[in-house]
C-alpha positions as CSV (number, residue, x, y, z in Angstrom):
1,X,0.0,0.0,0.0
2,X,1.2,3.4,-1.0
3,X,0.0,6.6,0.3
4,X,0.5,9.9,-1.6
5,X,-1.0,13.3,-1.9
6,X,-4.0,13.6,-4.8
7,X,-4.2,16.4,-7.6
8,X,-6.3,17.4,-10.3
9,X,-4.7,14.8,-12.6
10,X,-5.6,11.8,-9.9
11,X,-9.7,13.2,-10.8
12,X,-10.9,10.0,-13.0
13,X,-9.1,7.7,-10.1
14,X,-10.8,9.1,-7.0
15,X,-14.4,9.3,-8.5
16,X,-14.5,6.2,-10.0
17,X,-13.2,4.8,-5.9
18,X,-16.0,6.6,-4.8
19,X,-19.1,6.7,-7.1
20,X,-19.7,3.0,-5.7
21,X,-19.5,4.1,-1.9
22,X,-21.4,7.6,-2.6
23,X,-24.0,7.7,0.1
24,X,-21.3,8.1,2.8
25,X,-18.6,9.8,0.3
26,X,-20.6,13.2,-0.4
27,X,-18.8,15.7,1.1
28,X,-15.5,14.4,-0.7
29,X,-17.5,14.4,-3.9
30,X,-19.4,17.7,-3.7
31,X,-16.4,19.3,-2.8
32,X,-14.2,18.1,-4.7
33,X,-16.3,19.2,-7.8
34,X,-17.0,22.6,-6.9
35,X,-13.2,23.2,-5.8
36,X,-11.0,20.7,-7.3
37,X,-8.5,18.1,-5.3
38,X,-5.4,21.1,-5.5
39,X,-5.3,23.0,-2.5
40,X,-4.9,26.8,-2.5
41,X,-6.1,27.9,0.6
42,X,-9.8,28.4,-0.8
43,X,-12.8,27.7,0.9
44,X,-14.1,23.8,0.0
45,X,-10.3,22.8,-0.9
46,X,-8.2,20.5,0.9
47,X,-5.3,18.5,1.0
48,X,-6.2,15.1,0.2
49,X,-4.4,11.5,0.9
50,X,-4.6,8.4,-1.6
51,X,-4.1,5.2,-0.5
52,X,-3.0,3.1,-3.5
53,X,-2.7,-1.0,-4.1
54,X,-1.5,-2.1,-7.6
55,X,-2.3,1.7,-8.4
56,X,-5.5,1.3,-8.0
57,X,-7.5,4.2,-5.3
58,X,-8.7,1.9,-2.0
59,X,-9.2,4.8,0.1
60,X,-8.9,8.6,0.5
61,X,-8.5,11.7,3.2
62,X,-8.9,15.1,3.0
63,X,-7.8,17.7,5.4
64,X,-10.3,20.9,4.8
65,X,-9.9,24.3,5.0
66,X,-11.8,24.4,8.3
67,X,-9.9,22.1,9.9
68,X,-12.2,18.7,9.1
69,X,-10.7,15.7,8.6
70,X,-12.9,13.7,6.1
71,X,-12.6,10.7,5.1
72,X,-13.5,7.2,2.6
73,X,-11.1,4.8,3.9
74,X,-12.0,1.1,4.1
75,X,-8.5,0.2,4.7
76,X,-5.5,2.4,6.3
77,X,-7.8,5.4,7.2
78,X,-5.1,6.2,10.4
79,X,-2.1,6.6,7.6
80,X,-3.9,8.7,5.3
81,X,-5.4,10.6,8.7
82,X,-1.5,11.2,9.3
83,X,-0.8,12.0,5.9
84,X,-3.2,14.7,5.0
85,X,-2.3,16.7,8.3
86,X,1.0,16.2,8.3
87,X,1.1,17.8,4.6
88,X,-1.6,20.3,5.6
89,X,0.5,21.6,9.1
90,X,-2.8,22.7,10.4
91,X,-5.1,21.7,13.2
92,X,-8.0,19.5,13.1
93,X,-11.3,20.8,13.5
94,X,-13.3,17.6,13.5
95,X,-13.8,14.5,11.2
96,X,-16.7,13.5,9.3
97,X,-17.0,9.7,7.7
98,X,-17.6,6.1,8.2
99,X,-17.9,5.2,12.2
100,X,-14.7,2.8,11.7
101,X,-12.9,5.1,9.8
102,X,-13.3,8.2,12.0
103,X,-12.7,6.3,15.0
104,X,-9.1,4.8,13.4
105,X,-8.3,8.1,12.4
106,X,-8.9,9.9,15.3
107,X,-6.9,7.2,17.5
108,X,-3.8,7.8,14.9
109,X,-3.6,11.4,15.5
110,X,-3.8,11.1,19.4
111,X,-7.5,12.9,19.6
112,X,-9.4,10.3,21.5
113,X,-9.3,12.1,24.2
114,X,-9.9,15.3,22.8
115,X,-12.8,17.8,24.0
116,X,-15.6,17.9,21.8
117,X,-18.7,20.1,21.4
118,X,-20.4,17.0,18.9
119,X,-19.2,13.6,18.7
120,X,-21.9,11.5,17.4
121,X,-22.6,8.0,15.0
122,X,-25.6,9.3,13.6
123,X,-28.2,7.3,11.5
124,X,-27.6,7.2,7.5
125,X,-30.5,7.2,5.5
126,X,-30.9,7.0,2.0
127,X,-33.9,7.5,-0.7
128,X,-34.5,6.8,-4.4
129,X,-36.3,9.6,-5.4
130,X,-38.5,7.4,-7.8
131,X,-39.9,6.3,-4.3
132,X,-40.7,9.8,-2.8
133,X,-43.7,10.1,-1.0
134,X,-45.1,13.4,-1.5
135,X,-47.0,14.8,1.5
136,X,-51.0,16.1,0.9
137,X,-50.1,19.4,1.9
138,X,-47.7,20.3,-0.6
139,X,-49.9,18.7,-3.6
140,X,-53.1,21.0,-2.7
141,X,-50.9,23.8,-1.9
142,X,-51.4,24.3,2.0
143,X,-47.8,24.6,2.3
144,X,-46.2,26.1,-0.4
145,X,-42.5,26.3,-1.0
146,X,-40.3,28.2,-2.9
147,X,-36.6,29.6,-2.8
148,X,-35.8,32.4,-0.5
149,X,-36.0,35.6,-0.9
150,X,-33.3,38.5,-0.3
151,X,-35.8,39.8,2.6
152,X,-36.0,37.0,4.3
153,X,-31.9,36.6,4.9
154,X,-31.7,37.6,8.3
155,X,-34.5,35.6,9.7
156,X,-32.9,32.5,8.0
157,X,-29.1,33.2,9.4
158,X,-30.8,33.2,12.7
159,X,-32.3,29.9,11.7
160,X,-29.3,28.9,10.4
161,X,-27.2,29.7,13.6
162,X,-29.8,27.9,15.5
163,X,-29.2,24.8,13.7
164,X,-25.7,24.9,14.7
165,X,-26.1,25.5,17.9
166,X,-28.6,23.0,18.6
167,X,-27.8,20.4,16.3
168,X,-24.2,21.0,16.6
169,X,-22.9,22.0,19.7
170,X,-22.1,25.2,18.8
171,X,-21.8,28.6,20.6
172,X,-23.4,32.0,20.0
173,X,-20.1,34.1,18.8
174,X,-19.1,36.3,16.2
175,X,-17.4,34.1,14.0
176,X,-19.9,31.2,14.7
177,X,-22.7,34.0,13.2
178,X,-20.5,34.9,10.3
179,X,-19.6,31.0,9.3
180,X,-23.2,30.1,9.4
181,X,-24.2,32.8,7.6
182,X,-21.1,32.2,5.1
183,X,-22.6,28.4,4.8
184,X,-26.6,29.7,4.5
185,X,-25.5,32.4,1.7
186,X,-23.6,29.5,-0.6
187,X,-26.8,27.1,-0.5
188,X,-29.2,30.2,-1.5
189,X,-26.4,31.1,-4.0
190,X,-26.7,27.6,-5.5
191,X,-30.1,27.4,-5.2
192,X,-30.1,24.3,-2.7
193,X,-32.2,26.2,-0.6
194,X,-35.7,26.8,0.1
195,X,-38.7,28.1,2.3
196,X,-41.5,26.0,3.4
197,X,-44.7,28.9,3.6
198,X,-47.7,29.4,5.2
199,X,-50.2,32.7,4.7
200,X,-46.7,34.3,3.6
201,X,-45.1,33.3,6.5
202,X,-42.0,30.9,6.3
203,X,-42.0,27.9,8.6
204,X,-39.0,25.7,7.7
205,X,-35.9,25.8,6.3
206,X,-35.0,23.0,4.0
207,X,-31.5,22.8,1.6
208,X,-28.5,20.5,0.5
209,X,-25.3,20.2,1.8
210,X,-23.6,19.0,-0.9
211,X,-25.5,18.4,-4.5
212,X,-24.1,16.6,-7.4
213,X,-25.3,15.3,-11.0
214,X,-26.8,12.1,-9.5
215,X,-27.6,12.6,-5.6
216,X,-28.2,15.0,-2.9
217,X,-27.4,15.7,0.7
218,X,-29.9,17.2,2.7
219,X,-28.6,19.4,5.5
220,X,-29.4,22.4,7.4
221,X,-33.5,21.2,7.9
222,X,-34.5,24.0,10.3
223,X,-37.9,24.7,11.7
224,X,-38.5,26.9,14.9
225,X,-39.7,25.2,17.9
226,X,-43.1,27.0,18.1
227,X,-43.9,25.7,14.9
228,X,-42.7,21.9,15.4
229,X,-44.9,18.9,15.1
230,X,-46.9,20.5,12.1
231,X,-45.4,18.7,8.9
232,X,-43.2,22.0,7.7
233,X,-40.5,20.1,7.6
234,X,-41.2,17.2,5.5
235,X,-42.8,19.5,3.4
236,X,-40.1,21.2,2.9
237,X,-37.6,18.0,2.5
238,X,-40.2,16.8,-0.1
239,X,-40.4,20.0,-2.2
240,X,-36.3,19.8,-2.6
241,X,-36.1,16.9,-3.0
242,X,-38.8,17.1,-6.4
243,X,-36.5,19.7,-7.3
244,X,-33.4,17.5,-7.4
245,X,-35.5,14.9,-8.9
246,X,-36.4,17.6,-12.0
247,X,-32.4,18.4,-11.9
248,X,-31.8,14.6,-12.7
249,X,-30.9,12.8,-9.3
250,X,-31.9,9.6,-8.7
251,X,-30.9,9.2,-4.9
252,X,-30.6,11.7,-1.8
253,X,-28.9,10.9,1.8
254,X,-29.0,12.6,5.1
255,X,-27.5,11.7,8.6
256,X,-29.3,12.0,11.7
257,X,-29.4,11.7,15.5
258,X,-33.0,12.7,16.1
259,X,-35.2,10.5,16.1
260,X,-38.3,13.0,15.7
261,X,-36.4,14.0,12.5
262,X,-35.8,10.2,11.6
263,X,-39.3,10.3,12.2
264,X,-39.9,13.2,9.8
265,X,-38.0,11.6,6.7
266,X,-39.2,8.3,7.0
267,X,-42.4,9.8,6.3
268,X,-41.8,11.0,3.1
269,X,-40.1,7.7,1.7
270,X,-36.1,7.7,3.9
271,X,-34.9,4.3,4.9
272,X,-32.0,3.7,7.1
273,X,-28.9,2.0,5.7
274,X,-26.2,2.5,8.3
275,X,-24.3,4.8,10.4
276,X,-21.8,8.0,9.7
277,X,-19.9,9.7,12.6
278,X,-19.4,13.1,13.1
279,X,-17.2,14.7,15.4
280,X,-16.7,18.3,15.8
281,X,-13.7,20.0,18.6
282,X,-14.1,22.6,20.7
């Protein structure tokens, strides 16, 4: 087994490793797409680790520009843990990937015992979108959804910062506002976000964390508490999830440790098909 850094020339290799292992590889894919596998210090790049057999890919890490370790690494996911930080001389953040994988990789850099504000295996679920069940609400218009509009910005960053602090372990600061807000304004800007409404008024918050030709990653479902228990949110999951379907997907995934959102998707067609671990520092 060799382990060595990836480029732009190593693209055909690394997607065809990871198109058969794409509902737990999305965040390498989606961002290797929109920023390509150099790294220049730009948001979405990273330095990313190849493990090769008989030069063929068997498994890959990235070290992000926020400090996440990611990674798709059946075998040797410690070494290419090692490798990408070691290369990348900056600190980790967090990882995000396969329970086995994150946990070998975490043990290699000496972060077991590491303070974190999340550090979760949460549910994977996965749904082909031929199989979507649409909810009554949003086919006679009750709830309606639709992108959202410039107005509506700042009540969604509060959303949005909500999420994070909620969902993950987050704290109310400066830069947590401006890196949520960063994250909210790129889904909007790539239309993978939209608005469930009611009278006007928007309920819910539904988008994609990463989107590519074939699947989608829901993340980032918001809805107040006042309004919770009502069906906003899966009508909002449902409505972007047509939209991907128009776009050409065939298959969306999201992760999950709640079960009254496990709850949520499963009602609109979401089956579980194993776990992904996400751990986030302090």
């Amino acid at each position: 087994m060799t382990i060595r850094p990836l480029t732009s020339a190593d693209g055909p290799p690394f997607d065809a490793f990871l198109a058969p292992l794409r509902d737990s590889s999305m965040f390498l894919r989606g961002n290797a797409r929109r920023a390509g596998l150099d790294y220049l210090a730009q948001p979405f790049q990273a330095i990313y680790a190849g493990a090769f057999r008989d030069d063929r890919l068997a498994g890959v890490a990235a070290h992000y520009w926020n400090g996440m370790v990611v990674l798709q690494a059946p075998e040797h996911a410690g070494g290419l843990a090692r490798a990408c930080v070691d290369w990348s001389k900056r600190p980790v953040t967090g990882f995000a990937g396969p329970v086995a994988h994150v946990r070998d990789a975490r043990t290699a850099l000496g972060l077991d015992a590491a303070e974190a504000a999340l550090d979760e295996d949460e549910l994977m679920y996965g749904l082909e979108l031929a199989d979507l069940v649409v909810p009554a609400a949003l086919s006679n218009g009750t709830i309606v959804c639709r992108a959202p509009r410039p107005d509506e910005r700042d009540l969604l960053c509060e959303w949005r910062l909500a999420y994070d602090i909620e969902l993950l372990g987050t704290t109310d600061s400066a830069e947590t506002r401006t890196r949520s807000a960063e994250f909210l304004d790129t889904q909007i800007a790539d239309q993978n976000a939209w608005v469930a409404v009611v009278d006007g008024v928007p309920v819910s918050l539904s988008a994609f964390n990463a989107a590519l030709p074939d699947i989608v990653q829901l993340g980032g479902i918001y809805t107040p508490p006042p309004l919770r228990g009502r069906g906003y949110a899966k009508v909002g999951v449902a409505a972007s999830l047509l939209v991907a379907r128009e776009r050409g997907a065939s298959r969306a995934v999201l992760f999950t440790s709640n079960p009254n959102a496990a709850r949520c998707y499963e009602a609109v067609g979401f089956r579980r098909t194993g776990n992904y671990s996400l751990v986030l520092f302090r």
